[in-house]
C-alpha positions as CSV (number, residue, x, y, z in Angstrom):
1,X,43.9,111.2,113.8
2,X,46.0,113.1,115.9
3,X,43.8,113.4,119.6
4,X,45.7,116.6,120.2
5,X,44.6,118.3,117.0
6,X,41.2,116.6,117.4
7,X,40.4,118.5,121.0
8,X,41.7,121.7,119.1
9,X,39.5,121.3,117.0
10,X,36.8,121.0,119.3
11,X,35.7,117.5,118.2
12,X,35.3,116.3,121.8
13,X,32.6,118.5,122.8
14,X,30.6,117.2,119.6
15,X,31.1,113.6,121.3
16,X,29.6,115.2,124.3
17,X,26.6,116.6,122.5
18,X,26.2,113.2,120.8
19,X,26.7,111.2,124.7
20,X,23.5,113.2,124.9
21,X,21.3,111.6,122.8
22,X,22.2,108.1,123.2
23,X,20.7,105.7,126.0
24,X,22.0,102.6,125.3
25,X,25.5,101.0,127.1
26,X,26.9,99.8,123.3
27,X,25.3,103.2,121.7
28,X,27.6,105.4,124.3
29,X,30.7,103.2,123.6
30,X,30.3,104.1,120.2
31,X,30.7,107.6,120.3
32,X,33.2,107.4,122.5
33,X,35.4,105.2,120.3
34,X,34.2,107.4,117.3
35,X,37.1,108.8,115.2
36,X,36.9,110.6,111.7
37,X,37.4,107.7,108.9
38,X,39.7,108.1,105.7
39,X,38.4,105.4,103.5
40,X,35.5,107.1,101.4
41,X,33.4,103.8,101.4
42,X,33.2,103.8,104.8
43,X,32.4,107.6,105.7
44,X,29.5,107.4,103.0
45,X,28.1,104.4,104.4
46,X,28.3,106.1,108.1
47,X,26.7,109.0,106.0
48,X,24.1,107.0,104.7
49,X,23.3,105.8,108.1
50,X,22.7,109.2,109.6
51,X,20.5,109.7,106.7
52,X,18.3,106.8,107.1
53,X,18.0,107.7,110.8
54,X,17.5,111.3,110.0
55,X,14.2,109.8,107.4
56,X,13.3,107.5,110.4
57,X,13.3,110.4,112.6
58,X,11.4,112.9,110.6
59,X,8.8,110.1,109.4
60,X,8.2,107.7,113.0
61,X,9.8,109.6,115.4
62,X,13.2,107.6,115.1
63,X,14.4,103.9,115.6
64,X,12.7,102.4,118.6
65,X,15.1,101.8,120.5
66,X,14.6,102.5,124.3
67,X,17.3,102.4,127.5
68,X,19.1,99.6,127.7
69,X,22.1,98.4,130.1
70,X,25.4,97.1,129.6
71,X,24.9,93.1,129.6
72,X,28.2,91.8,129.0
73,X,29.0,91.1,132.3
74,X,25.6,88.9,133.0
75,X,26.6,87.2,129.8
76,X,30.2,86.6,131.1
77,X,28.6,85.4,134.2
78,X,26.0,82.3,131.9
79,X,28.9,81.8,130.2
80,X,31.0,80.3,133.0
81,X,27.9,78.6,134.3
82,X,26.7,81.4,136.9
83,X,23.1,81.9,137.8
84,X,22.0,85.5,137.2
85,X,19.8,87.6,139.5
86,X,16.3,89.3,138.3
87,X,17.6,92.5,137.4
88,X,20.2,91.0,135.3
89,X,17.6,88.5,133.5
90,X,15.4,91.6,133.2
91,X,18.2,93.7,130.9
92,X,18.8,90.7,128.6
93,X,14.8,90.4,128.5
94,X,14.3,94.1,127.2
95,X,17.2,93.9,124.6
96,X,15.3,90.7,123.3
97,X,12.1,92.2,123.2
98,X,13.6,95.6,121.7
99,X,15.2,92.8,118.9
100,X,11.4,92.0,118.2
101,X,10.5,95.7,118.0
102,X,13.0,96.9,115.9
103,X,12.5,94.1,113.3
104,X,8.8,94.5,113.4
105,X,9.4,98.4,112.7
106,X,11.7,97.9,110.1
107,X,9.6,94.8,108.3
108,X,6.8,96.7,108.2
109,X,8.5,100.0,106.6
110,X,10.2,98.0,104.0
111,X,7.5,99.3,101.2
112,X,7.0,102.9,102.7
113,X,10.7,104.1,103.0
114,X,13.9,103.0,100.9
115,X,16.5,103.0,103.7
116,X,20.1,102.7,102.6
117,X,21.6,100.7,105.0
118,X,19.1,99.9,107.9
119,X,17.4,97.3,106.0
120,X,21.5,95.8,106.1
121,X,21.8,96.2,109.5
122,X,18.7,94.6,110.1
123,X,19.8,91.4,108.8
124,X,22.1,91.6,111.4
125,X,19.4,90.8,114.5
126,X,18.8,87.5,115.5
127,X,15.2,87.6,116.5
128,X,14.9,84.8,119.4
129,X,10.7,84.9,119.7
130,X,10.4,81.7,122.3
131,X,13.5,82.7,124.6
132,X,11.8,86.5,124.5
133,X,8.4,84.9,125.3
134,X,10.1,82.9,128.2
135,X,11.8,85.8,130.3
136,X,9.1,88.3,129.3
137,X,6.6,86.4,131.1
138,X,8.6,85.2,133.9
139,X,10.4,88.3,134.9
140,X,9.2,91.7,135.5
141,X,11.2,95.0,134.0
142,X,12.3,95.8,138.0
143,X,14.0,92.0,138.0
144,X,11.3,90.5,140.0
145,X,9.8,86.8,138.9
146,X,6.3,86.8,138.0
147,X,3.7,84.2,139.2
148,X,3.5,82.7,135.9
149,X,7.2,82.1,136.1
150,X,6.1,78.5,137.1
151,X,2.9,76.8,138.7
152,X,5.0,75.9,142.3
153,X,6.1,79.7,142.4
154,X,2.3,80.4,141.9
155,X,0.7,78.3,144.7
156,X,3.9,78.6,146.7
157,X,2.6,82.5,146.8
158,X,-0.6,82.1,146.6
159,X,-0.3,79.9,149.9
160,X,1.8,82.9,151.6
161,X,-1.5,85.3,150.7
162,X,-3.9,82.6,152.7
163,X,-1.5,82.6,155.6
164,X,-1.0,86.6,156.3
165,X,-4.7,86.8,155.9
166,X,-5.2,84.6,158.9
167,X,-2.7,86.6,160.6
168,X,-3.8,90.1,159.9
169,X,-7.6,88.5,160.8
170,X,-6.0,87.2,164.1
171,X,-4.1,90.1,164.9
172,X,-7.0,92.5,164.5
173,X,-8.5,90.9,167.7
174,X,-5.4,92.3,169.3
175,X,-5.6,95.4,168.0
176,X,-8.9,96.3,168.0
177,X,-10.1,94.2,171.0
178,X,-10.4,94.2,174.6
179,X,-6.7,93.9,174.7
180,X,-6.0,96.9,172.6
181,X,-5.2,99.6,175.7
182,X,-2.3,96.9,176.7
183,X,-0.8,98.0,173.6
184,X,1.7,100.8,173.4
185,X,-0.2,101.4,169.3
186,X,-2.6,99.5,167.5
187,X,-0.6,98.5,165.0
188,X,0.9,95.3,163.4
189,X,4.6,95.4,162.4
190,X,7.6,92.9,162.0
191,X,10.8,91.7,164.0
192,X,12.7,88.8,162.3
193,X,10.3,88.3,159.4
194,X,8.1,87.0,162.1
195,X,4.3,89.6,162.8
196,X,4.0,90.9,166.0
197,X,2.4,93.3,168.2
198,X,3.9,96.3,170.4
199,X,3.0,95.4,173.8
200,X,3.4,97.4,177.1
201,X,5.9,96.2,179.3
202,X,3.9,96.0,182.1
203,X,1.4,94.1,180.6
204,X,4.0,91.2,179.0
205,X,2.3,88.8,181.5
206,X,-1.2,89.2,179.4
207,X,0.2,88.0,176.7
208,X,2.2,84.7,175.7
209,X,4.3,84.3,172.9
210,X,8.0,85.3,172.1
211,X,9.7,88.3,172.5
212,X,11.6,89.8,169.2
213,X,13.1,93.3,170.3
214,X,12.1,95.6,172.5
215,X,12.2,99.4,172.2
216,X,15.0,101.9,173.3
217,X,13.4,102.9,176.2
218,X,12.2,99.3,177.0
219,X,8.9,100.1,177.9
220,X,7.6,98.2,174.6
221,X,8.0,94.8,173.8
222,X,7.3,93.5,170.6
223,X,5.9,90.1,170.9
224,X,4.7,87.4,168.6
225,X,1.4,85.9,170.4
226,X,0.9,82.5,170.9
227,X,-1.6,82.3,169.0
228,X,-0.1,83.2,165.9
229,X,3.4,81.0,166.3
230,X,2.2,78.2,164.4
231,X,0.7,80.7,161.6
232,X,4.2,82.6,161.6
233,X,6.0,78.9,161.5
234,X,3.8,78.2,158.4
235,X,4.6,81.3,156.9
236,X,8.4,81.2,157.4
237,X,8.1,78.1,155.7
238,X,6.0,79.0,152.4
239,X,8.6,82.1,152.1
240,X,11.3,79.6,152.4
241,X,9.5,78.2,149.4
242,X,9.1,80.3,147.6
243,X,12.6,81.5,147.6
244,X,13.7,77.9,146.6
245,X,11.8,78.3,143.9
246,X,12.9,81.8,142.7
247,X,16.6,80.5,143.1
248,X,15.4,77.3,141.0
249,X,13.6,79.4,138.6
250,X,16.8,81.7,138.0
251,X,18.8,78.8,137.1
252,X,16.5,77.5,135.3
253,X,16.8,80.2,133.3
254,X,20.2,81.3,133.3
255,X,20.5,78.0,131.4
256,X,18.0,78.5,129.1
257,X,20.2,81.9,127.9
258,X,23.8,79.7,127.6
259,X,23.4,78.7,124.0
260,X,22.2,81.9,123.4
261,X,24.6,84.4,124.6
262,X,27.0,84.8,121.5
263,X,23.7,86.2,119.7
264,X,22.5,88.2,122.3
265,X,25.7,90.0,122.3
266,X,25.8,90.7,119.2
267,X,22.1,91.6,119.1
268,X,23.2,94.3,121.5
269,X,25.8,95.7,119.8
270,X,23.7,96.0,116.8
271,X,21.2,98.4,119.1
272,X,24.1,100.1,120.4
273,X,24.6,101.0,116.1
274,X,20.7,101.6,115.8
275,X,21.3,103.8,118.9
276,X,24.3,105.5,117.6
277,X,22.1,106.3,114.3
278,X,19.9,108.0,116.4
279,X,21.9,110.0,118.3
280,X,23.8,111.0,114.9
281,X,19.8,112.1,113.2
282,X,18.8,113.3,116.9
283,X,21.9,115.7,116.6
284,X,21.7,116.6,113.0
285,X,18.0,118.0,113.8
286,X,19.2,120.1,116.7
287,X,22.0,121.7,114.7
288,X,19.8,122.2,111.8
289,X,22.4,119.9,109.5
290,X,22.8,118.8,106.4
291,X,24.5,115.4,104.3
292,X,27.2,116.6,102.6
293,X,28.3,115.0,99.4
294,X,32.0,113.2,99.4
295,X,34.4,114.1,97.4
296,X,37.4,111.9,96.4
297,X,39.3,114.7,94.6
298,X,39.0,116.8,98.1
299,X,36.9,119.3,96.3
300,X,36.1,120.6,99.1
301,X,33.1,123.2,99.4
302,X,31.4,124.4,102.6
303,X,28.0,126.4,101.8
304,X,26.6,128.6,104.6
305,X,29.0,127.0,106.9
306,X,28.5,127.7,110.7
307,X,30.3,126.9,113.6
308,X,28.3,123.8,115.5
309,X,29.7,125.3,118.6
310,X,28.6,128.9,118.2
311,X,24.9,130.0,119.2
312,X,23.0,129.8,116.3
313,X,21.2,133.0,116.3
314,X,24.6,135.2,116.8
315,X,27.1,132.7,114.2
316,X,27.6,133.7,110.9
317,X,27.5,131.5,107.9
318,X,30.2,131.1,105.1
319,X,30.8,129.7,102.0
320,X,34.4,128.0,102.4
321,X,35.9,126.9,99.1
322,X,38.9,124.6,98.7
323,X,40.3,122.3,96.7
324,X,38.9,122.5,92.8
325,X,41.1,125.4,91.8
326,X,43.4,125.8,94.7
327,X,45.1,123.7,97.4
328,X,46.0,126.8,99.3
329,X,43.8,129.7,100.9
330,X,45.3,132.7,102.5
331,X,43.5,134.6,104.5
332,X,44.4,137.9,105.6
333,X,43.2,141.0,107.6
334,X,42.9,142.5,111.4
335,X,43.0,139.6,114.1
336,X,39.0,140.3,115.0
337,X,37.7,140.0,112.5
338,X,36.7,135.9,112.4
339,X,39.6,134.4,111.1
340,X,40.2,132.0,113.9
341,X,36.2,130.9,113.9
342,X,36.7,130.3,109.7
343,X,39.4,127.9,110.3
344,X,38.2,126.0,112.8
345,X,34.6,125.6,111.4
346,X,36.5,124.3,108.6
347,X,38.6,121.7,110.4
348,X,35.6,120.9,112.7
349,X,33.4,120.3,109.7
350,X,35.4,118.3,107.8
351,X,36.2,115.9,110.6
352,X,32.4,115.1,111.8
353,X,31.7,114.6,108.1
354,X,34.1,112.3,107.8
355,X,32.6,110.4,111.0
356,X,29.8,110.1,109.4
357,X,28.2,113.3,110.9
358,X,26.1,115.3,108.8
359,X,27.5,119.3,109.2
360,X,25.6,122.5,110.1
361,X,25.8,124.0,106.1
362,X,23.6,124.4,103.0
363,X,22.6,121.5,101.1
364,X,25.2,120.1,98.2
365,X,28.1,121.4,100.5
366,X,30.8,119.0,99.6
367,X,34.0,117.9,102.5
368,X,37.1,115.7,101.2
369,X,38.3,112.8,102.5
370,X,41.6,113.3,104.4
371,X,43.9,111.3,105.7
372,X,45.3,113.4,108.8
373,X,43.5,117.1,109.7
374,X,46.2,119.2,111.1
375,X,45.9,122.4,112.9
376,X,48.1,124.7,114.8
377,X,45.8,127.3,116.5
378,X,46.0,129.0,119.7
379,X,49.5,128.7,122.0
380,X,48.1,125.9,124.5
381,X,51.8,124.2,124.2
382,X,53.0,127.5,125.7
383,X,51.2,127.2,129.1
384,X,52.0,123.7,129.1
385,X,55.7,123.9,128.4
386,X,56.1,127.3,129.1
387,X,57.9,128.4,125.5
388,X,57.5,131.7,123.9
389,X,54.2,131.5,121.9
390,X,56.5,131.6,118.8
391,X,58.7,128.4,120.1
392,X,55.3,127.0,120.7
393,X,53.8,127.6,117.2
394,X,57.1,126.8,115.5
395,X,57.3,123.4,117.6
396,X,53.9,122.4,116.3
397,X,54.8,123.1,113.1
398,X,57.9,121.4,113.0
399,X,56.0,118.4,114.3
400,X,53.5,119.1,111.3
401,X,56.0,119.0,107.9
402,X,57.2,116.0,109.5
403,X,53.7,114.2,109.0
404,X,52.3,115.8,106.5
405,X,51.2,114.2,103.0
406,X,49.5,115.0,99.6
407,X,46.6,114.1,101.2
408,X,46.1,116.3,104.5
409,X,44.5,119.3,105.4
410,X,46.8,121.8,107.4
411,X,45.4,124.8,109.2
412,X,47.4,127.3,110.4
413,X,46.3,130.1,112.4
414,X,48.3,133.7,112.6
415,X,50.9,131.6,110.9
416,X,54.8,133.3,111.4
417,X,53.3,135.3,114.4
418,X,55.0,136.1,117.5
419,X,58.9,137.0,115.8
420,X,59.7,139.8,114.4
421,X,57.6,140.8,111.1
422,X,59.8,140.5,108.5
423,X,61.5,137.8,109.5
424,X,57.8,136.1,110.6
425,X,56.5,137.1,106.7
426,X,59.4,135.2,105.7
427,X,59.1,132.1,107.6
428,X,55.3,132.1,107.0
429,X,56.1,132.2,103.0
430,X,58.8,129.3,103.2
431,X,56.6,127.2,105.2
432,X,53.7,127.5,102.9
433,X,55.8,126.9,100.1
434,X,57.0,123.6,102.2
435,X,53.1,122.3,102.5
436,X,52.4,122.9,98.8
437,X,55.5,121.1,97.6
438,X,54.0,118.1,99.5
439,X,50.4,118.8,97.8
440,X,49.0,119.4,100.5
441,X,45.9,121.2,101.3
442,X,46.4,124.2,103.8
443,X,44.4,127.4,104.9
444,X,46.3,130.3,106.7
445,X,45.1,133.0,108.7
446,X,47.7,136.0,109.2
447,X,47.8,139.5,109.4
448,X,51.3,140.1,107.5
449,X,50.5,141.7,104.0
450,X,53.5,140.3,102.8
451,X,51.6,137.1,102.0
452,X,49.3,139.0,100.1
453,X,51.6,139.4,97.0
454,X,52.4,135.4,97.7
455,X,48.6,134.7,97.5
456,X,48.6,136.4,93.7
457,X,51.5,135.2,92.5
458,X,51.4,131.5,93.5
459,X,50.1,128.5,91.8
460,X,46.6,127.0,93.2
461,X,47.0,129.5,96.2
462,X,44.0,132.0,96.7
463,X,43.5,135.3,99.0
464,X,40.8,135.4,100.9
465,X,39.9,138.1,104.0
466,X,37.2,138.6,106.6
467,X,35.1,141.7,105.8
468,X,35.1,144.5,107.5
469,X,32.3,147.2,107.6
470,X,33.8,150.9,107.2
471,X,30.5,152.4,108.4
472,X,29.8,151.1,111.4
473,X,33.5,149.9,112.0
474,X,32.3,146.5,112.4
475,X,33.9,143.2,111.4
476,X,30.7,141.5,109.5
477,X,32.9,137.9,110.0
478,X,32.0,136.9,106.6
479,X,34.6,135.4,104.3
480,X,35.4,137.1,101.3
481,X,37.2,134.4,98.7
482,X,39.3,136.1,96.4
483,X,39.9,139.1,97.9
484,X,42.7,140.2,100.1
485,X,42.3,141.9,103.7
486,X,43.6,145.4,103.8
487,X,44.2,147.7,106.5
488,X,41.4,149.9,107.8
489,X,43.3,151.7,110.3
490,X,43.3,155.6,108.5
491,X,39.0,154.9,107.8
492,X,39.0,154.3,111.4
493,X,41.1,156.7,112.9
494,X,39.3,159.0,110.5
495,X,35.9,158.3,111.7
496,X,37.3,158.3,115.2
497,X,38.2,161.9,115.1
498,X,41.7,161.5,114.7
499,X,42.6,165.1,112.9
500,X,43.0,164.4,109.0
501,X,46.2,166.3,108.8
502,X,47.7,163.4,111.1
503,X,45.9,160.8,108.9
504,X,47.5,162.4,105.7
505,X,50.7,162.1,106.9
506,X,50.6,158.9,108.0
507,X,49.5,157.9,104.7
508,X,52.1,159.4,102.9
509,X,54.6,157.5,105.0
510,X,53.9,154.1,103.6
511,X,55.1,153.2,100.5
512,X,53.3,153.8,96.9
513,X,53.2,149.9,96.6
514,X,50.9,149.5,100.1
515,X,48.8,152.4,98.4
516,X,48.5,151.0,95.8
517,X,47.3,147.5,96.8
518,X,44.8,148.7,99.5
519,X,43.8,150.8,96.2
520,X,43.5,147.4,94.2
521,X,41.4,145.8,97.4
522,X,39.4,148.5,97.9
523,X,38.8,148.0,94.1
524,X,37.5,143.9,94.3
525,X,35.7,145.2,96.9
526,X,33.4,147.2,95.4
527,X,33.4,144.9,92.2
528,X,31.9,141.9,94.4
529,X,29.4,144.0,96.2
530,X,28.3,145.0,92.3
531,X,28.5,141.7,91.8
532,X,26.5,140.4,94.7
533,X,23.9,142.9,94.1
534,X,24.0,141.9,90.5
535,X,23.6,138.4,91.2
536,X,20.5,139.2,93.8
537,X,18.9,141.0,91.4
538,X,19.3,138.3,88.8
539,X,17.9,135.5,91.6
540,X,14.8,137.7,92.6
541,X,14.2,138.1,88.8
542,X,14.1,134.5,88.2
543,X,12.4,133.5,91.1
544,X,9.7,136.0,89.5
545,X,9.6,134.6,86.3
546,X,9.4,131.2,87.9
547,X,6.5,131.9,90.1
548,X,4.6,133.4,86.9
549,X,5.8,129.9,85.0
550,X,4.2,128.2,87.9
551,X,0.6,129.9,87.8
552,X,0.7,129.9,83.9
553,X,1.1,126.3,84.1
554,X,-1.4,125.8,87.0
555,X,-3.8,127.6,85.1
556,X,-3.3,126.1,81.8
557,X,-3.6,122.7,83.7
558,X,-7.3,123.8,85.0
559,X,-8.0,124.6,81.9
560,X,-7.0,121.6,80.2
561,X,-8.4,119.6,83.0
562,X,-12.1,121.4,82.8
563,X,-12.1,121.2,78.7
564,X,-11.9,117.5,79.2
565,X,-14.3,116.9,81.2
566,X,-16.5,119.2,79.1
567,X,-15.8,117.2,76.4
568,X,-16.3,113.7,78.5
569,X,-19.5,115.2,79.7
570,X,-20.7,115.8,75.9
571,X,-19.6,113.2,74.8
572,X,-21.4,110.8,77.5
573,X,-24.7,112.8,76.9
574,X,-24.6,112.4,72.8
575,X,-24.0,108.9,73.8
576,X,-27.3,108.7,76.1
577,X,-28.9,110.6,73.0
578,X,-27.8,107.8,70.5
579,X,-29.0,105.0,73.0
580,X,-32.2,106.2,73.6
581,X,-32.7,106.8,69.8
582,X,-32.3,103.4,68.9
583,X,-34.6,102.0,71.8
């Protein structure tokens, strides 16, 4: 899809929030590279994985899978016959040992929990037990090799221990002895990986040995005594050693891993995808998200739809219908009143479900499956190219009805603003007559009531307005399907102050048709809220009688339940009765 129309959308900062969660290399390279998918196999498998992560979540606290580095390159390196360094062998040893993990975890919950596709994905690990084994127990996470990495790297060490305890025994004469107030402190430290003492110039001649460094001031010498040369030779040489046999050990290994590296790779990009899962169920819990269903007819229907973006306790939720009786929504009414917020929450929706996202609505909220999402909101081009926001909307446009097809979603915001109104009205009408000719779907926000009459009177086209509360003068930002926005501007004014002689006569210089469709809105108005209250009454009634089904059938169960075992207990005694009769 169209990158443009995708940060419009606001489907960039839903990457960001998903960067957050993940923690492997592969796992952030798949967000990164995630794009909304158009082939309804493929966005309900993504779907399905969310879900199984979203169950693994809620039941074991998620997949196991902890921090793990980019390894390519140290695989790139064995593959050309390179010997790797400690950390290196230690980031291949903790994606082998989380390949063990995740297997075990998923083996083991292959009877508790019926996992759509993890149990697939699963079969996609190459479990390498003895290679795992092998670098676990040589190297340690930080990189460095442990003594059981081999028996020479062992005593080679164990040799180095014997040797600075002589020194540090030896040395503690110095510093501690008779010859401890030649010293400029009693201390031990190290020049040139060799021990030595700090040693007052002056007194150089009470000691032999060599001299390493000497301070800034030159008043201390550091020197290495005499009698500790040979114990420092001996130690230079077990270190010497013992980095031979590090170095050998690291080859030794490196080409252990060569015939290994094509399935390490791809047992890391399969954790990357277990990660990914994560971060998708990690993200769906924050936002408080649902799955919602597919639909390959684009029957599209948002339920309690919020805005991801928006704080939760301040956004308000709609239902957003589109697709099953109409291709076209019009939405109408003053400029605050949501409209902008609708239409992106829409378009914002729609893409993360179809990336496999699951979307901040009710459950059984449905998204299509479309092949391009286009939007023309806001007048960015006219910063950038520094057009008339009218030659920028009309640009984007143009570029739109070029693209467009039966199956895309268009969403036009304030469409025909910015021109004259008439002429704007007119343009808007055309162009939406240009998307449904195509058969495309499309939702338009505008504030010309011109495109009132054309949501009425056209085929699989609906009106639809943000509501607007009269008493407190208040837009409430919920959508009202159905029913056209009208102008509030005399209940306002009225309420305001504004003398009703001056609201009279404005209102009796528009024409008898505006009257009399702000009449015919005000009308549907107060027919849904009847029919909202209707409908609330109706649920709390049911609910009611439901609750009193429930404890009737509780009751009658207890009831049932204590008759039989009456009846069991009767029956056992008469049986006892019988028994002991015929004894």
């Amino acid at each position: 899809m169209n990158e443009k129309i995708l940060k419009t959308l606001e489907y960039d900062k839903i990457q960001q929030a998903l960067l957050g969660q993940v923690v492997t290399a592969n796992g952030r390279r798949l967000v990164q590279a995630m794009q909304p998918l158009t082939d309804p196999v493929a966005v309900q498998q993504a779907l399905d994985e969310t879900a199984d992560g979203a169950s693994a979540l809620r039941l074991k606290g998620g997949i196991p899978v902890p921090q793990l580095e980019n390894i390519d390159p140290a695989l790139k390196r064995v593959d050309i016959g390179a010997v790797l360094n400690g950390q290196e062998l230690a980031s291949i040893s903790r994606v082998l040992q989380t390949v063990s993990a995740i297997d075990k975890f998923l083996t083991d919950l292959q009877d508790q929990i019926d996992f759509r596709q993890l149990y697939t994905l699963q079969e996609s690990l190459t479990v390498l037990p003895q290679l795992s084994r092998r670098l676990k127990t040589a190297v340690d996470p930080d990189g460095t090799l442990t003594d059981e990495a081999s028996p020479q790297l062992h005593g080679v060490r164990e040799q180095i221990k014997s040797i600075e305890g002589e020194i540090r025994g030896k040395m503690t004469n110095y510093t501690r002895g008779a010859q401890s107030k030649y010293l400029s402190d009693p201390i031990v430290t190290i020049r040139d990986d060799r021990y030595v003492i700090p040693v007052k110039a002056e007194y150089r001649a009470k000691f032999g040995g060599v001299v390493h460094d000497q301070s800034a001031t030159g008043q201390t010498l550091f020197i290495e005594p005499q009698a500790i040369v040979a114990l420092n030779n001996r130690l230079r040489e077990a270190q010497l050693a013992e980095v031979a046999e590090i170095n050998r050990i690291l080859a030794e290994l490196s080409n252990e891993l060569a015939p290994y590296t094509g399935q390490i790779k791809a047992n890391a990009a399969v954790l990357g995808h277990f990660d990914f899962i994560n971060a998708k169920a990690k993200l769906a819990k924050a936002e408080k998200a649902t799955e919602p269903l597919v639909s390959a007819d684009n029957d599209v229907l948002l339920r309690d739809a919020r805005h991801p973006l928006i704080d939760p306790h301040k956004v308000v939720g709609n239902d957003i219908p589109l697709g099953d009786k109409y291709q076209a929504m019009v939405i109408t009414g003053p400029n605050t009143g949501g409209k902008t917020i609708t239409l992106k929450t829409l378009g914002l929706l729609q893409l993360m479900g179809q990336s496999g996202l699951f979307i901040p609505a009710d459950d059984e909220s449905r998204i299509g499956i479309f092949d391009e999402v286009f939007a023309d909101i806001g007048d960015e081009q006219s910063i950038e190219q520094n057009l008339s926001t009218f030659s920028a909307h009309m640009d984007n446009i143009v570029h739109i009805l070029k693209q467009l097809s039966q199956n895309s979603l268009v969403l036009f915001d304030e469409l025909g603003a910015g021109t004259d109104p008439q002429e704007g009205a007119a343009l808007a009408i055309a162009i939406l007559d240009a998307v449904g000719e195509v058969g495309a779907y499309v939702v338009a926000t505008t504030h010309y009531p011109e495109l009132k009459l054309y949501g009425y009177n056209t085929a699989k086209t609906i009106n639809a307005s943000m509501e607007f509360d009269s008493k407190t003068l208040q837009p409430t930002y919920r959508l009202l399907v159905g029913v056209p926005g009208r102008s509030n501007a005399f209940d306002i004014s009225a309420r305001l102050g504004l003398p009703g002689a001056i609201v009279e006569r404005a209102k009796s210089m528009i024409s008898s048709d505006s009257h009399e469709l702000n009449n015919m809105i005000s009308d549907l108005e107060k027919q849904r809220k009847a029919a909202e209250t209707a409908y609330e009454a109706a649920r709390r009634q049911l609910a009611d009688a439901q609750s009193v089904h429930d404890e009737l059938a509780a009751a009658y169960k207890k009831f049932t339940t204590e008759r039989d075992a009456q009846l069991q207990q009767a029956k056992d005694k008469a049986n006892t009765l019988v028994d002991k009769a015929q004894t």
